[in-house]
SEVEXSE-167831 format. One record per residue: y, z, x of N, C-alpha, C in turn. Coordinates in nm, 4 decimals. Example, Ala and Ser with C-alpha at 12.3 -4.5 7.8 and 13.67 -1.06 7.14 Angstrom:
SEVEXSE-167831
n.v / n.w / n.u / ca.v / ca.w / ca.u / c.v / c.w / c.u
-0.5690 / 0.7800 / 1.3190 / -0.4500 / 0.7800 / 1.2300 / -0.3300 / 0.7800 / 1.3200
-0.2250 / 0.7080 / 1.2850 / -0.1060 / 0.7140 / 1.3670 / 0.0030 / 0.7870 / 1.2900
end
This chain:
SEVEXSE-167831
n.v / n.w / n.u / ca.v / ca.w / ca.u / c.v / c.w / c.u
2.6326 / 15.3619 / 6.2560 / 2.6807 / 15.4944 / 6.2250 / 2.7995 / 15.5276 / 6.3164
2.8798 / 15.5970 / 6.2531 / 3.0365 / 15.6291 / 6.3219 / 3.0171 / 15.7481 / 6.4042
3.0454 / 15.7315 / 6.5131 / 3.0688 / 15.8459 / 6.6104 / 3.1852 / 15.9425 / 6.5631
3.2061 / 16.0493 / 6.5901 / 3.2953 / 16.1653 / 6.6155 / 3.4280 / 16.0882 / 6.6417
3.4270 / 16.0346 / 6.7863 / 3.5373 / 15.9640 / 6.8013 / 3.6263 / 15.8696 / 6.7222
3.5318 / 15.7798 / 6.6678 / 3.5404 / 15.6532 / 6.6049 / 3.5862 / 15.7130 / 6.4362
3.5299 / 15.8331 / 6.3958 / 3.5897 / 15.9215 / 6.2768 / 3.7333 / 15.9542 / 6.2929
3.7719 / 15.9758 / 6.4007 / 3.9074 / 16.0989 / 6.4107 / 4.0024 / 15.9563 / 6.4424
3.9625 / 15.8956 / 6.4700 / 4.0668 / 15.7438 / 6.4720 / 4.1079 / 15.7087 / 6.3917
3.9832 / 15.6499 / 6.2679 / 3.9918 / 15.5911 / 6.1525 / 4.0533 / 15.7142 / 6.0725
4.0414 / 15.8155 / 6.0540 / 4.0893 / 15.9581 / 5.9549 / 4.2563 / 15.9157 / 5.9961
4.2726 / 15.8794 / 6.1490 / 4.4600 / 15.9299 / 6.1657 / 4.5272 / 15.7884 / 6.1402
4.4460 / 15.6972 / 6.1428 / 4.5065 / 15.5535 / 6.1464 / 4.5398 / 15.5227 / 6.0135
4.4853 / 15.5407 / 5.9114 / 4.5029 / 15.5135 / 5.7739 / 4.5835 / 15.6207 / 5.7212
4.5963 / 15.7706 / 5.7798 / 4.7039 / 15.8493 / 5.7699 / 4.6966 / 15.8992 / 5.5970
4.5843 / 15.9151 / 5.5736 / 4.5976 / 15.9891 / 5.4285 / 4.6686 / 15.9028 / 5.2996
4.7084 / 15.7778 / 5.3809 / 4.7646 / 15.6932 / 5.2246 / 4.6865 / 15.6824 / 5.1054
4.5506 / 15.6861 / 5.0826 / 4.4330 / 15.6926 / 4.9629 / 4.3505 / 15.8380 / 4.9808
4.4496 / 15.8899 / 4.9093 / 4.3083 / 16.0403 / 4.9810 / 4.2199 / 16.0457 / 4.9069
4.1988 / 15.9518 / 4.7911 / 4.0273 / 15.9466 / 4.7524 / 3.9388 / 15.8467 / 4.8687
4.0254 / 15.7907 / 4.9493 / 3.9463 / 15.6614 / 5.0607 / 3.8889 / 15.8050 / 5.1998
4.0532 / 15.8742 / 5.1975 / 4.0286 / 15.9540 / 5.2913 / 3.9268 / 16.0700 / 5.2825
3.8859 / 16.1417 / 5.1783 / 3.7988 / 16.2031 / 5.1328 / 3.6685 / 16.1636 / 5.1552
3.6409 / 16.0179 / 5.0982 / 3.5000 / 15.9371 / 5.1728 / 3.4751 / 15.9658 / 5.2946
3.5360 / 16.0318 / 5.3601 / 3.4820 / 15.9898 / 5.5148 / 3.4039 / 16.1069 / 5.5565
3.4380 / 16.2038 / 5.4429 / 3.3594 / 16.3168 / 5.4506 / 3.2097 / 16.3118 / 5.3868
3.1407 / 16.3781 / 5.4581 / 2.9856 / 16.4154 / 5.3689 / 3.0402 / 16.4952 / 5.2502
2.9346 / 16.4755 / 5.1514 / 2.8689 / 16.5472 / 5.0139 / 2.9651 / 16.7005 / 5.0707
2.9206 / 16.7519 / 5.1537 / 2.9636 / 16.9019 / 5.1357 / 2.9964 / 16.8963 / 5.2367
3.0847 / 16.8931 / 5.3065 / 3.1873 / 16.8638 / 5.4415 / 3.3534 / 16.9257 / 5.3814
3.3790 / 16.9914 / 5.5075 / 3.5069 / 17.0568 / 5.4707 / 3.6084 / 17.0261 / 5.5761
3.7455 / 17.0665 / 5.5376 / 3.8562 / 17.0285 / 5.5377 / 3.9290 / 17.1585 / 5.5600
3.9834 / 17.2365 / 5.6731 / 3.9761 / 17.3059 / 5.6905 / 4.1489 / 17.3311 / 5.7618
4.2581 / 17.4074 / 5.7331 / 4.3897 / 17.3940 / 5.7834 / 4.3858 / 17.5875 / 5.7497
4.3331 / 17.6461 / 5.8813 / 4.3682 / 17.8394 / 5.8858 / 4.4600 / 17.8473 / 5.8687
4.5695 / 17.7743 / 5.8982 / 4.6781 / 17.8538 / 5.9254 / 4.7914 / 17.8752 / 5.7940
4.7520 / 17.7527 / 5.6703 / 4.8269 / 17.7482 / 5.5968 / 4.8038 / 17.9035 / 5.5179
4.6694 / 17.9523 / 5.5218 / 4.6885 / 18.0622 / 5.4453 / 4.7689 / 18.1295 / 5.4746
4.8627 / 18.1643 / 5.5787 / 5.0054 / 18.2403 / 5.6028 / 5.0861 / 18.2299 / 5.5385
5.1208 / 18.0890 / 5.4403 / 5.1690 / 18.0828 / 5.3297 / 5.1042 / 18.0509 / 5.2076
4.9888 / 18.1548 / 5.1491 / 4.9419 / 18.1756 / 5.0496 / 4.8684 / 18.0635 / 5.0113
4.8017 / 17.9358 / 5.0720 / 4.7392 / 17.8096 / 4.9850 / 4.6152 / 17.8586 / 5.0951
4.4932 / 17.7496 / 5.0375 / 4.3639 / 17.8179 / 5.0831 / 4.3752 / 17.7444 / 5.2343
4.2713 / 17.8124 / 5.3074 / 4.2540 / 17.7815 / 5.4520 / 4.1595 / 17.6149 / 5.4354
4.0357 / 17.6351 / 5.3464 / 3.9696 / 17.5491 / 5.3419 / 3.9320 / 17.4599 / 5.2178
3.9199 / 17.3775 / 5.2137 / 3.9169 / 17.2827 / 5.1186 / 3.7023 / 17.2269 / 5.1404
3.5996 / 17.2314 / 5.0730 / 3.4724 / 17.1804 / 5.0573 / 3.4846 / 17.1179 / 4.9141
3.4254 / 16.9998 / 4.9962 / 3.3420 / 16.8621 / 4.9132 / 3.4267 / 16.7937 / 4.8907
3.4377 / 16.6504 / 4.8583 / 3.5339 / 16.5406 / 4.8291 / 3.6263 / 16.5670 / 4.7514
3.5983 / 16.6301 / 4.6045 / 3.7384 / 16.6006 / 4.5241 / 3.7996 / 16.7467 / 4.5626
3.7689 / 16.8726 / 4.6209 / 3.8569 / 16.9681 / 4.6738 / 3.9410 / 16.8956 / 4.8021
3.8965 / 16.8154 / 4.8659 / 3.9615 / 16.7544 / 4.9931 / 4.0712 / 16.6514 / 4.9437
4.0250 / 16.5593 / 4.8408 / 4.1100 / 16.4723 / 4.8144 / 4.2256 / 16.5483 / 4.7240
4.2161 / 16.6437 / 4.6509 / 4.3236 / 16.6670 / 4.5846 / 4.3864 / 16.7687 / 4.6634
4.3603 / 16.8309 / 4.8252 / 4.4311 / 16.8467 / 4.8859 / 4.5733 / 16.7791 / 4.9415
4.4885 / 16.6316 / 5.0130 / 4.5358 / 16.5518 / 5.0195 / 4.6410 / 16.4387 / 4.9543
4.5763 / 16.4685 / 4.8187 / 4.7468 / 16.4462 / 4.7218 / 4.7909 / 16.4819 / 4.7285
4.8236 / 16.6506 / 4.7563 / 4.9170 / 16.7297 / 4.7318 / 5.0457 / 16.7461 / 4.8796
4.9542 / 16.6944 / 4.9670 / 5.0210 / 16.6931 / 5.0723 / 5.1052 / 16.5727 / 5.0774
5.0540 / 16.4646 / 4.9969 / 5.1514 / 16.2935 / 4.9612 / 5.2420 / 16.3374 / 4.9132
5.2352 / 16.4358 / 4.8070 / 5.3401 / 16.4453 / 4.6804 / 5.4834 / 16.5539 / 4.7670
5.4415 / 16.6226 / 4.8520 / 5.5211 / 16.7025 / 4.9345 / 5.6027 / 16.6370 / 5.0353
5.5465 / 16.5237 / 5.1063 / 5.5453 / 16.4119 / 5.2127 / 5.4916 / 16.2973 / 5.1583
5.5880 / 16.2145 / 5.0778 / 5.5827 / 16.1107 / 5.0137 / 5.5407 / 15.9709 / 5.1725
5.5939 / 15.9841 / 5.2832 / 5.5996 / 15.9288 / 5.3304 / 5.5061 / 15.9658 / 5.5039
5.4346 / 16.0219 / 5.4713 / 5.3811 / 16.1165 / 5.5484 / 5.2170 / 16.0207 / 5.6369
5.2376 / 16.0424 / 5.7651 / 5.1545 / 15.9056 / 5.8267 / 5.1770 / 15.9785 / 6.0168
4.9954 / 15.9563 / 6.0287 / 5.0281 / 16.0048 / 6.1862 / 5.0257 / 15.9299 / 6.2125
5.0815 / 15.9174 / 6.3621 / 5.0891 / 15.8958 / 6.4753 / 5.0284 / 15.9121 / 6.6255
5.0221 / 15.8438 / 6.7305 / 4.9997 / 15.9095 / 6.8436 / 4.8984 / 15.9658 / 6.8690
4.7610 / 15.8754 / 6.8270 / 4.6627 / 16.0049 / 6.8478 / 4.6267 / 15.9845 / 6.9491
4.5620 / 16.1292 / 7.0458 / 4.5415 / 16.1100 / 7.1669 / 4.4135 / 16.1856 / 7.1620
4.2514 / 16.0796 / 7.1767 / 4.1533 / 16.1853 / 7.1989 / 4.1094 / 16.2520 / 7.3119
4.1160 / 16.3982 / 7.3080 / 4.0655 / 16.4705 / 7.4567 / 3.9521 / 16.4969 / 7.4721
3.8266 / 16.4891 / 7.3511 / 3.7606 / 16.5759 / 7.3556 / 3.6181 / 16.4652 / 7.3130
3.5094 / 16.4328 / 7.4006 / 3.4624 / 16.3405 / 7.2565 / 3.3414 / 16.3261 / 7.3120
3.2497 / 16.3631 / 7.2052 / 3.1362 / 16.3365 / 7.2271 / 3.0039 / 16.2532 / 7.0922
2.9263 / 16.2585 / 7.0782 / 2.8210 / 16.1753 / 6.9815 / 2.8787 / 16.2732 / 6.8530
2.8738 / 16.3579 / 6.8462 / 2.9033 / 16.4597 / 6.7169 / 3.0053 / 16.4896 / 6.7120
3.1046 / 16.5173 / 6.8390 / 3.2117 / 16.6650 / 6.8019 / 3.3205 / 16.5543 / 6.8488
3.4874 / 16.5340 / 6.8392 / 3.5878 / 16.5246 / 6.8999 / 3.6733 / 16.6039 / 6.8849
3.7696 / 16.6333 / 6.9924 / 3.9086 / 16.6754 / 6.9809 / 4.0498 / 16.5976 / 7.0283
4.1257 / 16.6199 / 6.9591 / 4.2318 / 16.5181 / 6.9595 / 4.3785 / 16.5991 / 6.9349
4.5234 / 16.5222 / 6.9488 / 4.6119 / 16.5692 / 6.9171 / 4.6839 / 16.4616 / 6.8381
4.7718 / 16.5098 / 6.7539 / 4.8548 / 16.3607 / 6.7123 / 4.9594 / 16.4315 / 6.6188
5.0115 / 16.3146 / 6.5914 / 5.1769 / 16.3803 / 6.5435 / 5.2547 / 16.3312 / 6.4177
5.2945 / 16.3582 / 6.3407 / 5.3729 / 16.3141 / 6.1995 / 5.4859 / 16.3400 / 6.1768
5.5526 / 16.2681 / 6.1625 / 5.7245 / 16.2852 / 6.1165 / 5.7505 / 16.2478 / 5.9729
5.7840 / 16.3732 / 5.8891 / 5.8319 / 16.3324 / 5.7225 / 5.9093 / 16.4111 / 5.6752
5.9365 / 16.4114 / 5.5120 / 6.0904 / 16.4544 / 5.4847 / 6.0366 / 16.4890 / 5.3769
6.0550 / 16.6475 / 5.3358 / 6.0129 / 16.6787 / 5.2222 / 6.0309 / 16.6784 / 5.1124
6.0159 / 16.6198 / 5.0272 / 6.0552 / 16.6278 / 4.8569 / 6.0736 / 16.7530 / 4.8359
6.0221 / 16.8360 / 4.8872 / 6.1281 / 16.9742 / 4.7723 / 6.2873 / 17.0122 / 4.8581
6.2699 / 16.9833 / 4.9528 / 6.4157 / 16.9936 / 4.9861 / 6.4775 / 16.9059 / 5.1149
6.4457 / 16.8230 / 5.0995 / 6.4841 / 16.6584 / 5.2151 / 6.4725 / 16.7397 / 5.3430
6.4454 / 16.7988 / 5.3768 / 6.4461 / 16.8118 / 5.4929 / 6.3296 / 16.7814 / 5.5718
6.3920 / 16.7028 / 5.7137 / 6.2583 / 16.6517 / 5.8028 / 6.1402 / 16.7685 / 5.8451
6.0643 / 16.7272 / 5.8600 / 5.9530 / 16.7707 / 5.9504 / 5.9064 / 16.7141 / 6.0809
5.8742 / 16.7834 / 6.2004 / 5.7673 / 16.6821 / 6.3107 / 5.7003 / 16.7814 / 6.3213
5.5172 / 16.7035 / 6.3312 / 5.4086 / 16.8026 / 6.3301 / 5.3820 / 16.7690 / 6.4780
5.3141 / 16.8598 / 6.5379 / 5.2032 / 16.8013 / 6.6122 / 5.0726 / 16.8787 / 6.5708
5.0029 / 16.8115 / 6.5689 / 4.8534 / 16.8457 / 6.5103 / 4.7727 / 16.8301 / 6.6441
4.6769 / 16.9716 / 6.5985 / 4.5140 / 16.9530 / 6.6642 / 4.4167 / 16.9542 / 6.6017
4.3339 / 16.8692 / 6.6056 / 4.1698 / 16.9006 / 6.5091 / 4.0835 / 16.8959 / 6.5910
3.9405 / 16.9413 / 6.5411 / 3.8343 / 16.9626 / 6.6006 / 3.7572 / 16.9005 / 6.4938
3.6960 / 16.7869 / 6.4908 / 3.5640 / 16.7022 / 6.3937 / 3.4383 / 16.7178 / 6.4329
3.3684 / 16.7755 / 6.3929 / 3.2361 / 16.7293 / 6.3360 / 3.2048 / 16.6146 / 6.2725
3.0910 / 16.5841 / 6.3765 / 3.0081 / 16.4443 / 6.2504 / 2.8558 / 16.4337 / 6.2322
2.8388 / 16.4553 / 6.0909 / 2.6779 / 16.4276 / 6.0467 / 2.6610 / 16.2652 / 5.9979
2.5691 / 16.1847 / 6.0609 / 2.5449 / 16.1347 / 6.0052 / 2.6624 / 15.9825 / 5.9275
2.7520 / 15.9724 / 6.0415 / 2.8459 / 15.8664 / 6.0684 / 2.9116 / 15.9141 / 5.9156
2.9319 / 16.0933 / 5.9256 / 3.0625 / 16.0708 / 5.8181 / 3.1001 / 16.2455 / 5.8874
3.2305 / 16.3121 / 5.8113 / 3.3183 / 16.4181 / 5.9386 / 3.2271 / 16.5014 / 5.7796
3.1334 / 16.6197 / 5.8817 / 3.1133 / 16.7595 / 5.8302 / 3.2079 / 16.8575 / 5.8476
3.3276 / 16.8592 / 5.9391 / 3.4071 / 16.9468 / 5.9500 / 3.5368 / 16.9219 / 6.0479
3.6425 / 16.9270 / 5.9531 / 3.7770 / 16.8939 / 6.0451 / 3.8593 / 16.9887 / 6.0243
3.8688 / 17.0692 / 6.1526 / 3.9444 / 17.2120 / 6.1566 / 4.0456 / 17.1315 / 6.1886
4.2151 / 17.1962 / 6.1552 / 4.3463 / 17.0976 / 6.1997 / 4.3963 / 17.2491 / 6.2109
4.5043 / 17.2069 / 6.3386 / 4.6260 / 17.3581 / 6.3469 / 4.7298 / 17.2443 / 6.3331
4.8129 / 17.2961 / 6.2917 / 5.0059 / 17.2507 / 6.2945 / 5.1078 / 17.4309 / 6.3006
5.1814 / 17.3684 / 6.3081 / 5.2976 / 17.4695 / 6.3534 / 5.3520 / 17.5235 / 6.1981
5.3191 / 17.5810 / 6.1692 / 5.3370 / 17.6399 / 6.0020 / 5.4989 / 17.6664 / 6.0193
5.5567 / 17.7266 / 6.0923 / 5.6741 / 17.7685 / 6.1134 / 5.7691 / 17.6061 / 6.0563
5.7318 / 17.4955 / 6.1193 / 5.7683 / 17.3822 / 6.0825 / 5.7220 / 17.3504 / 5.8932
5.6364 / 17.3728 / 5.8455 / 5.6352 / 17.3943 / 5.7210 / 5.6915 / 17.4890 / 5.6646
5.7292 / 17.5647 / 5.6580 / 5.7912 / 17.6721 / 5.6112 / 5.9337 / 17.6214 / 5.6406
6.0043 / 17.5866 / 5.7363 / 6.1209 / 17.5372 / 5.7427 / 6.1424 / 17.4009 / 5.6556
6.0575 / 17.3300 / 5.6518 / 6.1052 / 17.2355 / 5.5975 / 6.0968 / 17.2380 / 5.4185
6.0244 / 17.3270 / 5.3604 / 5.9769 / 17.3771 / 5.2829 / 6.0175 / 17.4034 / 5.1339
6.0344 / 17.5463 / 5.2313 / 6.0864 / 17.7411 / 5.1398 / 6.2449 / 17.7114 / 5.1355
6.3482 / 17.7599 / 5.0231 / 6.4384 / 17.7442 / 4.9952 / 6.4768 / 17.8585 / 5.0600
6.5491 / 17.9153 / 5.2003 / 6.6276 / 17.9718 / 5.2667 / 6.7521 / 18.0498 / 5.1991
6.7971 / 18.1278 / 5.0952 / 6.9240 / 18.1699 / 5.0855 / 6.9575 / 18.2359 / 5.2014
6.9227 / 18.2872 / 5.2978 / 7.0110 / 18.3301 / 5.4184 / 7.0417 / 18.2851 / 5.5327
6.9473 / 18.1413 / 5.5228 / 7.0346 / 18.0634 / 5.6142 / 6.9458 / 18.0574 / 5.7383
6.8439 / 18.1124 / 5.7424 / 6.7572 / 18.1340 / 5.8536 / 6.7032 / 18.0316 / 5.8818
6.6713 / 17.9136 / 5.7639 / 6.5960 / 17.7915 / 5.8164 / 6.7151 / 17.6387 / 5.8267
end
């Protein structure tokens, strides 16, 4: 059975390239959880596999090329880790780059993730994003 740790590795190492593979790693009813995007109107949380995985497409189709990096775990125990790590991509709706740095917090039941809270810098989505007519981004 997969530790906490040994989850948040394998989740950043494979980097979302199959998000029906990446979805597996979740339990039956395990969620997927990004607060901050609701600032720009998409849901905070994503529960159960095919709400997670077709998150996760949607984030391919935005960031065709989209793959972390750098993970660094701080936090780690039999159930819970915390970690930081980082992604650099270029958005299909308007080429422009992105660099994330990400934090999550995992849960694990049962050598699969019950819960992966993630923060990123929304301000960096939104710039790379939203079509700007005034020039602000």
């Amino acid at each position: 059975m997969k530790s906490a740790k040994e989850l948040m590795l394998e989740y950043t190492a494979f980097s979302l390239r199959d998000p029906k593979k990446a979805a597996e790693m979740f339990a039956e009813d395990g969620a997927f959880e990004v607060p901050y995007l609701a600032t720009l109107g998409f849901p905070p949380q994503y529960r159960g596999r095919d709400e997670i995985a077709g998150f996760f497409q949607s984030v391919l189709e935005i960031y065709p090329d989209f793959q972390f990096e750098n993970t660094k775990v701080l936090i780690d125990t039999p159930d819970q880790a915390f970690a930081e790590f980082e992604a650099d991509a270029v958005s299909s709706k308007t080429g422009r780059s992105v660099h994330q740095l990400f934090f999550a917090r995992l849960v694990a039941e049962n050598g699969k993730i019950k819960l992966f809270r993630e923060a990123l810098n929304i301000f960096e989505v939104a710039r790379a994003n939203l079509q700007d007519s005034a020039g602000l981004f």
